[in-house]
N, C-alpha and C positions, 0 to 999 in steps of 0.2 A: 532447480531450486538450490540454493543456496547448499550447500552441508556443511555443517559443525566440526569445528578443528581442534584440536588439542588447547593445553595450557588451563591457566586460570580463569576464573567468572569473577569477576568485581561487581562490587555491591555500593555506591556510594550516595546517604542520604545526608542531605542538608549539609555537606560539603563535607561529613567525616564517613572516614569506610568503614563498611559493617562486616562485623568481627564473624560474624556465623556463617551457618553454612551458606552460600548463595544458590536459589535455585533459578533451575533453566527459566527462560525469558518468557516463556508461556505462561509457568508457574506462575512465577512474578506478577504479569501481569491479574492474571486470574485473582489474587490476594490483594494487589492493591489497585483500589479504587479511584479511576481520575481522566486528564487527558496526555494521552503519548503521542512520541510519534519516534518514529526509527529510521536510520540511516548508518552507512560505515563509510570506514576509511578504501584509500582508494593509492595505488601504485607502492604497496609495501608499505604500508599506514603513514602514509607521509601527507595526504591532508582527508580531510572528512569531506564526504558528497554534500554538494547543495546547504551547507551548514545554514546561512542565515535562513532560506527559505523555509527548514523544517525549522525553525525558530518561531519566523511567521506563524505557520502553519500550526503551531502548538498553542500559541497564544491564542492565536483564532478560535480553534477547538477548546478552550480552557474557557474565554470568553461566553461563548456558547451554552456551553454546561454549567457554567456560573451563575447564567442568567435567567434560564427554560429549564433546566436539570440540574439544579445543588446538590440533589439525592447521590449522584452520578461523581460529583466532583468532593463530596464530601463536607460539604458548606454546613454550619452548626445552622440550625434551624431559625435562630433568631440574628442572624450576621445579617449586615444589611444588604450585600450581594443577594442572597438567598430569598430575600423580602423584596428583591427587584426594585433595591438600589443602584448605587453606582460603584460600580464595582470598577471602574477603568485604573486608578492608583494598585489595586491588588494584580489585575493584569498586568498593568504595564509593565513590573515587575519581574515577571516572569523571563524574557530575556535574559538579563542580566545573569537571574540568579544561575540559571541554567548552564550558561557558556562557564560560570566561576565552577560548577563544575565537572563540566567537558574538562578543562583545564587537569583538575585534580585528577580525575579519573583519567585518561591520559597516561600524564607522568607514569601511573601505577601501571598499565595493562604495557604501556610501552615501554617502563624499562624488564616487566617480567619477560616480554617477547624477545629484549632481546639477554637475559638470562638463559631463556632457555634455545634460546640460537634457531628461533621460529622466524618463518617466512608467509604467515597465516595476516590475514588482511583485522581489524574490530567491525564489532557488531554494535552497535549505542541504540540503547533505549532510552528516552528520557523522558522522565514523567512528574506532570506537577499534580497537587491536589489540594484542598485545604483542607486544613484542620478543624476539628469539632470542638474545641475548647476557645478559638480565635480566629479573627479575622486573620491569619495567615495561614501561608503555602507551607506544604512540602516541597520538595523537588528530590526525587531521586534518578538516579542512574545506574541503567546496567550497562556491563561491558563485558561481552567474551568474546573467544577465538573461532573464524570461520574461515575457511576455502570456498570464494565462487567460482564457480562454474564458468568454461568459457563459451561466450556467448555461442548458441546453437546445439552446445553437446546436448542437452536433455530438452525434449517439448514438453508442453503442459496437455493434460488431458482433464477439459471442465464439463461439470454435469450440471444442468440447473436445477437446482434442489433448496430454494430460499427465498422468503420473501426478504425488503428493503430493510435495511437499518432505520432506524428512529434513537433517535436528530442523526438524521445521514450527513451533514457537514462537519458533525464534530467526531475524531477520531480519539475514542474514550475506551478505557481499559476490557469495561464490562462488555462489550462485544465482543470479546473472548468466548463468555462464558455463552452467553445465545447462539455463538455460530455455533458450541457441542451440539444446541437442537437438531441441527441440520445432518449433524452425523446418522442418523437412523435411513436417511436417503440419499446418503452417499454412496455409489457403487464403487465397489475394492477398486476398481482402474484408475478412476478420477483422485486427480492431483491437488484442483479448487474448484470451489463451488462458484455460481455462476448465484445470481440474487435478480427474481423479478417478481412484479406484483402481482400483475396480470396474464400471467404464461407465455405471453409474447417479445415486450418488448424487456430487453437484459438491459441492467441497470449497469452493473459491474460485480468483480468476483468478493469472494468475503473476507480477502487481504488485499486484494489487487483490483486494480482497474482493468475493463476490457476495452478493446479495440476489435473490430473489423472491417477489412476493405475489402468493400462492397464493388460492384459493377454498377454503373452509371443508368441508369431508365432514363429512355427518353419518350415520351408517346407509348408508353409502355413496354417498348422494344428496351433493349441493351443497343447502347451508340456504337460498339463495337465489337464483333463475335469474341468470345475467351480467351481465345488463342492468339491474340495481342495480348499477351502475360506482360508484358515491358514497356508498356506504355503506362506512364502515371497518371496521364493525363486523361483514360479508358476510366478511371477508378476513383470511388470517391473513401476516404479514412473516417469512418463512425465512431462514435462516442456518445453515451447520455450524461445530457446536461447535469449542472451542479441543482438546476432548477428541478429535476426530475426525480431527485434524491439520491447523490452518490456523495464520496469523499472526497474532496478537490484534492487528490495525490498531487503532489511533486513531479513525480517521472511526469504524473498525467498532461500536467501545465505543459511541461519540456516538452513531451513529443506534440502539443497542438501547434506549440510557439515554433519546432522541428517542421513541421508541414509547411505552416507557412512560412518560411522561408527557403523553404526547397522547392515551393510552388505545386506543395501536393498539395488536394482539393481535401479539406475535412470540414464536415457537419459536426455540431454537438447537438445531436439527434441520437435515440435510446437504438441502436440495433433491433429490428424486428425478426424475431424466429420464423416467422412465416414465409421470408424474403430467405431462409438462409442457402438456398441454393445458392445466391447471385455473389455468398461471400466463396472471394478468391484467398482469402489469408484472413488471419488471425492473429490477434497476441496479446499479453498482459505486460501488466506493468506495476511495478512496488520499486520499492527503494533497497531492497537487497536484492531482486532480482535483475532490476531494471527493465531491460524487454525480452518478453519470455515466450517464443513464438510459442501458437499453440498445433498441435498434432491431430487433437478429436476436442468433439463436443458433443455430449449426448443430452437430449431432453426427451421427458416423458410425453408419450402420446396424449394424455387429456392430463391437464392439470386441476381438474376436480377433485378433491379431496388431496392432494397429492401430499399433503403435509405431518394428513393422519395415516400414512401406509407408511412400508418401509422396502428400500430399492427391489426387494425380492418379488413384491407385490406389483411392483410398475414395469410394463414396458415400456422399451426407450427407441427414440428416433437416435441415427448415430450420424452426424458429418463429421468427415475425413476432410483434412487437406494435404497437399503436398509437399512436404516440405518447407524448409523457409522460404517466405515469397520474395520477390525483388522491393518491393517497398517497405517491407520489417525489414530487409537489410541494412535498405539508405537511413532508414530511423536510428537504427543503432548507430551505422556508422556514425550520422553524425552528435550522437548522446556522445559517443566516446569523445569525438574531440572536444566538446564542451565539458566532461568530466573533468577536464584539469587546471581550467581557467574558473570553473564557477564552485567553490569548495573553498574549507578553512582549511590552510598551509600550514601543517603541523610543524613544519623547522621551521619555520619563519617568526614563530610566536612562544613555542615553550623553553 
């Protein structure tokens, strides 16, 4: 996971910076009501990941909440969005407002970095909302200083302990505040929570997307004993659908769009726990972690009631894997080299 780096926190709403204290990005979020999404900079902050797509990807989730969820997005009660108008001019919007400022916020974190002769990557949140007096947005932006991690040093260890988000396609603020439920069944080990409905099939985690590669069933056999670890072609890469209810991540897109063109086999089919002997690897995936192989995964033996106890009360089933597998390797590998062609190029513009 990510860890947090020295320097400044910027605060920038409706394109001027906020004079007060800034708090951590958790905070923020938990305070203000709307839709986000998050991404950083990438080879010494010289351009931002995947920019236009968490662009996309904001508007989509703003859309969303504008239209099913005002509550969520902050829409005054009688605005015609909120009344399940047309709300597409208030969208559309959003773009625009947001990169004017990326821009500003920018300038400010990158000349304090290089003030204080930091070699620390940014962290961008950016989040729209509207307002309860008018048919307009906010947009704010956070910005602080982080170290990732190089891929592989740290695995993730996830526990399933949550049911699905609602509206699982729009990534909105107040899911902050619902994944705290989840904390009462989280065991100390575990790094992120896993989310499913029905105690079988995992949805994804409750920042991240999951992933596992599965052994191949044929006639109910495995096409190929385990011990062909290096064949891709043994293995199929799982994922549940956006249709199933998760958040159509970014990395999540890259590593389906990653497969098939490397000619690994992926379903976007929900991972079944009942199956989960047949998983050879694991991993997650977010926009600051990128791909996060995973280490362990533990689920509780009955998931009856399991929402009203708390981790001390349950016992847990545990799979282990080995290490990173050969096919989370070639996935990252090739994320890396798409990191630097698919990104906003910060010298090139400011």
């Amino acid at each position: 996971m990510a860890s947090s780096g020295g320097g400044a926190t910027f605060l920038v709403v409706n394109g001027v910076l906020f004079t007060g204290d800034v708090p951590p990005v958790a905070t923020f979020l938990q305070s203000s009501p709307g839709a986000y999404t998050s991404t950083r900079t990438h080879g010494g902050a010289s351009l931002v990941l995947f920019w236009d797509r968490h662009l996309r990807r904001l508007a989509h989730s703003a859309r969303i909440l504008a239209r099913s969820h005002p509550s969520l997005f902050l829409l005054p009660l009688g605005s015609a969005a909120a009344a399940g108008g047309d709300s597409t001019a208030l969208i559309d919007s959003i773009e625009n407002l947001v990169h004017e400022s990326l821009l500003f916020g920018l300038r400010l974190a990158l000349r304090e970095r290089d003030r204080a002769g930091s070699d620390d990557e940014l962290a961008i949140t950016a989040l729209v909302r509207g307002r309860r007096e008018t048919d307009c947005l906010d947009v704010l932006l956070h910005l602080g200083f982080f170290v990732p991690p190089p891929f592989g040093a740290v695995g993730a260890h996830l526990a399933v302990t949550g049911r699905g988000r609602e509206p699982a396609e729009a990534k909105y603020s107040d899911w902050v505040r619902v994944r705290q439920g989840m904390e009462k069944v989280r065991p100390p080990s575990a790094t992120e929570l896993l989310l499913t409905n029905d105690g079988d099939r995992i949805l994804e985690g409750s920042v991240t997307n999951f992933f596992v590669v599965c052994r191949k069933v044929v006639n109910g056999i495995t096409d190929l004993p385990p011990s062909d670890s290096e064949s891709s072609c043994t293995f199929v890469v799982q994922t549940a659908p956006i249709s199933d209810g998760v958040l159509p991540g970014v990395i999540r897109q890259l590593v389906i769009e990653i497969c098939s063109s490397l000619g690994i086999l992926v379903e976007e089919s929900a991972p079944s726990w009942s199956d989960h002997e047949l998983w050879q690897e694991a991993f997650i995936t977010s926009s600051l972690r990128l791909v996060q192989h995973v280490e362990t995964i533990q689920a509780p033996t009955s998931f009856k009631e399991f929402h009203l106890k708390t981790w001390k009360e349950l016992s847990w089933v545990v799979k282990r894997f080995q290490g990173i597998g050969h096919i989370t390797r070639q996935i990252q590998s090739e994320l890396s080299k798409r990191m630097g062609a698919d990104g906003y190029k910060i010298g090139q513009h400011s």
